[in-house]
N, C-alpha and C positions, 0 to 999 in steps of 0.2 A: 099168723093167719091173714091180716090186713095184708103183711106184702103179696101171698099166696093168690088171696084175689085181686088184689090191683094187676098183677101180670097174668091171670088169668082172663081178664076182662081187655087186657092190651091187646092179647092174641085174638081174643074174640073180635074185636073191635077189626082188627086186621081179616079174620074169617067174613067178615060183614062188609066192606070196603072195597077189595082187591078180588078182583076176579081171579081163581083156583086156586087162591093159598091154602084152602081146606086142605085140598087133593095134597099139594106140597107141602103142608104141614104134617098131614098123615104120613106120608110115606118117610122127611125126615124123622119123625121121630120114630118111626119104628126098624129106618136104616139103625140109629144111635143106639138103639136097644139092640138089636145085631150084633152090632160091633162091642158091645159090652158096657158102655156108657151110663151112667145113672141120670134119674131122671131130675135130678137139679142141672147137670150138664144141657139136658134137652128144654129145659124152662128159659135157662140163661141165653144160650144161643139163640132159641127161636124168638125169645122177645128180642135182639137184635135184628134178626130176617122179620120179624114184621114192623119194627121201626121205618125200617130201610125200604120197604115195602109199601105203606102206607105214604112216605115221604113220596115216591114218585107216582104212586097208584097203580104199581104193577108187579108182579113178581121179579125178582133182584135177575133172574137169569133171562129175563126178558130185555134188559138193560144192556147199554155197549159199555163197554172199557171205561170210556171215558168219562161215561157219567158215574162208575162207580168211583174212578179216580178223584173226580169233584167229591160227592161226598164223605169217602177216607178225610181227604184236605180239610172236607169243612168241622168233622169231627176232631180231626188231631189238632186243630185251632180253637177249637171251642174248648179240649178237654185243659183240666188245671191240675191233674195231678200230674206230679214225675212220671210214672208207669203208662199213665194213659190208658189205664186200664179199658175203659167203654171204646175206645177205638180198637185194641186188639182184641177183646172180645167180640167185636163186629167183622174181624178180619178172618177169626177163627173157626165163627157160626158160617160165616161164606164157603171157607174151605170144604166143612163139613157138608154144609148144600149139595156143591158141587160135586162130590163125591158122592152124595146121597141119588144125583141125578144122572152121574155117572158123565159129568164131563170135566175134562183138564182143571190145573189152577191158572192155567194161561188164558181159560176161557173169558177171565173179566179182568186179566194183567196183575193178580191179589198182591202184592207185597208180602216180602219178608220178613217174621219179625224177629228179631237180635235180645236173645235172651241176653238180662243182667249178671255178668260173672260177681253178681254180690255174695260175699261169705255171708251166712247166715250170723244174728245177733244172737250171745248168749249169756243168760242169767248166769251169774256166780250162786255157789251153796248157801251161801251167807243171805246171799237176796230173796235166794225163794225161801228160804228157813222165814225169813224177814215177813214173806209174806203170807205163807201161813199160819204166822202169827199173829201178823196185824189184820187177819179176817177175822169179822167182827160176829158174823153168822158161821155154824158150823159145816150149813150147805156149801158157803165158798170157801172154805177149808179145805175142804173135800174134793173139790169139783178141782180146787188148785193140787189138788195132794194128785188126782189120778189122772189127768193131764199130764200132769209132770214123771211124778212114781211111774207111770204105764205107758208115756209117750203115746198119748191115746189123740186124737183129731178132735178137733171140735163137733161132726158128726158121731164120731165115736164115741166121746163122752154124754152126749144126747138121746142117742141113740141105747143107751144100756139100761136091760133090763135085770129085775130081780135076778133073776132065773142066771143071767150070765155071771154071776160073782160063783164061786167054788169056793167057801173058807174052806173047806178041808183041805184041797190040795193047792190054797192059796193062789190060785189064776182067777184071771178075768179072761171071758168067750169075748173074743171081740168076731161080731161077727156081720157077716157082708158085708165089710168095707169098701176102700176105693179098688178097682178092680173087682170086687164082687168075688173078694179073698176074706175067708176067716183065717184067725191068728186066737194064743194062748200068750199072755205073758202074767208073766209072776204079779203077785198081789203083795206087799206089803203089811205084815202085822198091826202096824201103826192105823195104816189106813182099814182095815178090818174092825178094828176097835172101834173105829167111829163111824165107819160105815153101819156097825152096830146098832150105833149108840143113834145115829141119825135116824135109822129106819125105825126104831123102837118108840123115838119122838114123834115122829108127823105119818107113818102108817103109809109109804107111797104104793099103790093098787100095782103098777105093770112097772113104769121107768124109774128109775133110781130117783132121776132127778125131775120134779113135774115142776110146771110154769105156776106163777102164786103171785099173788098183788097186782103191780102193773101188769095189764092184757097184753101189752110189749112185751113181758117175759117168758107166756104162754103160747106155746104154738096149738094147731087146730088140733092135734090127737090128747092135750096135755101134758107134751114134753116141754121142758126145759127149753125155750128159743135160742136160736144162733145170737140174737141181738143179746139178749137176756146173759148170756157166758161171757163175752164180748166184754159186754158191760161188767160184768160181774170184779173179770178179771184187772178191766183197767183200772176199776175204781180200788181195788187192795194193792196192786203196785202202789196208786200215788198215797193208799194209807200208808204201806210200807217203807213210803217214801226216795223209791226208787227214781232215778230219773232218767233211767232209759224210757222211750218207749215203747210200753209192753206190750205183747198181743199173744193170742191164745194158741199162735202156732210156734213163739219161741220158746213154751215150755216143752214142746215136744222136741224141740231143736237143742236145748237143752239136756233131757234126758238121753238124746242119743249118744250127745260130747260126753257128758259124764260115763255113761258107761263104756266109751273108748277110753276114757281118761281111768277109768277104774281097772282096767286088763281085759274088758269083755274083748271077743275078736270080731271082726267087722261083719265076718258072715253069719254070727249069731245077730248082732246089731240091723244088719240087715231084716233079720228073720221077724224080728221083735218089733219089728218099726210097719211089717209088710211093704216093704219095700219092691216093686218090680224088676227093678234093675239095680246093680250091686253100686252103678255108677253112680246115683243118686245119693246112696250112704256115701260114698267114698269122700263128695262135700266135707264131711264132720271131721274127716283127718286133717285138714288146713286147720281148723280153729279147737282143736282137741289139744291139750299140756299134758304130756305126762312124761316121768320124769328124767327123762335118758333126754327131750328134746326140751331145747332153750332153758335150761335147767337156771339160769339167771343173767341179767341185763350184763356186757361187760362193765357197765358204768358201778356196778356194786363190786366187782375186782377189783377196779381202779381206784375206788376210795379205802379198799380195805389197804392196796399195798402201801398206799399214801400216809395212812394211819398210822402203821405197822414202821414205815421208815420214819416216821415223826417230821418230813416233808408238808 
């Protein structure tokens, strides 16, 4: 809730400051609602357009080329992560503007950005068994069981209500997700039992999972926060004593490799992931083992024949 209104008050701040961002605020977000977009999309980007906004004192399309140039440069210098994430979501939210306003991306020279061809990181069975075991609480049991069990999104696991679990025909509704697609995927016996056994403990009224103790872990309707999962999750890796690092979107990355790695086929995998484009699943076939591909290192041939000749 705290970050909810800090970036609500950013924008206002910018409503108060900048002559017609209202107007321009308006009409993007209700272009992004248009085009299908959720409204964390339209928070994210718009507090970049009023970053950018407030720095010059004027709406971004009001600016030449080369002042946005300058301040791209002085972001992509300032930023410290690899991804540079706040610089290409400031490159993003422009794109979107401009399309919102209906002029070119040549209108302010936008740059390209050069997706990472990184293969996705994936937990071994052994790891995640590892870690719901070493959850100490049966909520992050849980919260790790159907992440991973349902390849469910950080949204998506937050987002679930009583009402979308079916024990009877063992699915979870996942529903409005990204794309503003519902999806059915199987529910797990194991996780049924203690989904049970959880609800029966602490009584949650509407979501599965509600925010408790730290106000960091409660968001403003009473769900379960994004930080609150985050944390949840990275804190049972290092109990589990994993040393990758973990994060709450490689157990979805995870569930997908496994069920390629099990014989599921990609366009059910696809199905199960809601996936938009099949190209997206197709990722998990690079870092998927099963058993007809690289069935073993040659270096384990080599020592057996060495063995075998007594060499």
């Amino acid at each position: 809730m705290q970050e909810e209104l800090r970036w609500n008050k950013y924008l206002n701040r910018a409503c108060r400051e900048v002559n017609g961002f209202s107007e321009l605020l308006a009409r993007f977000e209700r272009n992004i609602s248009v085009l299908g977009r959720s409204k964390s999309t339209f928070e994210n980007y718009g507090r970049h357009i009023a970053a950018m906004s407030m720095h010059f004192g004027c709406l971004p399309t009001e600016l030449e080329a080369e002042q946005v140039q300058d301040y791209l440069y002085g972001l992509q210098q300032r930023s410290k992560t690899p991804s540079q994430t706040y610089f290409k979501h400031t490159v993003y939210g422009l794109r979107f503007l401009l399309k919102s306003e209906n002029l070119p991306y040549e209108y302010l020279h936008l740059p390209q950005i050069k997706r990472n061809n990184k293969l996705p990181v994936i937990l071994s069975r052994q790891e995640l068994w590892a870690m719901m075991k070493s959850a100490q609480l049966l909520k992050h049991s849980l919260l790790i069981g159907l992440l991973y069990g349902c390849g469910m999104r950080c949204m998506e696991v937050r987002n679930l209500e009583l009402k979308h679990l079916d024990f009877d025909r063992k699915m979870v509704h996942i529903v409005q997700s990204k794309y503003k697609k519902d999806r059915y995927v199987p529910l797990s016996e194991h996780l049924i039992r203690g989904i049970q056994k959880y609800v029966s403990a602490t009584h949650p009224k509407r979501y599965l999972f509600e925010g408790s103790g730290n106000p960091e872990n409660k968001d403003f309707d009473g769900r379960y926060s994004q930080r609150g999962v985050q944390w949840a999750v990275k804190t049972v890796a290092k109990q589990a004593g994993i040393l990758k690092e973990v994060n709450v979107h490689m157990l979805r990355h995870s569930y997908a490799t496994h069920l390629l790695e099990d014989g599921v086929n990609i366009l059910s995998v696809q199905k199960l992931l809601g996936h938009e484009n099949i190209e997206t699943t197709m990722v998990y076939l690079h870092v998927c083992h099963t058993p007809d591909q690289f069935p073993c290192s040659p270096i384990d041939n080599l020592f057996e024949q060495c063995r075998r000749s007594g060499k």
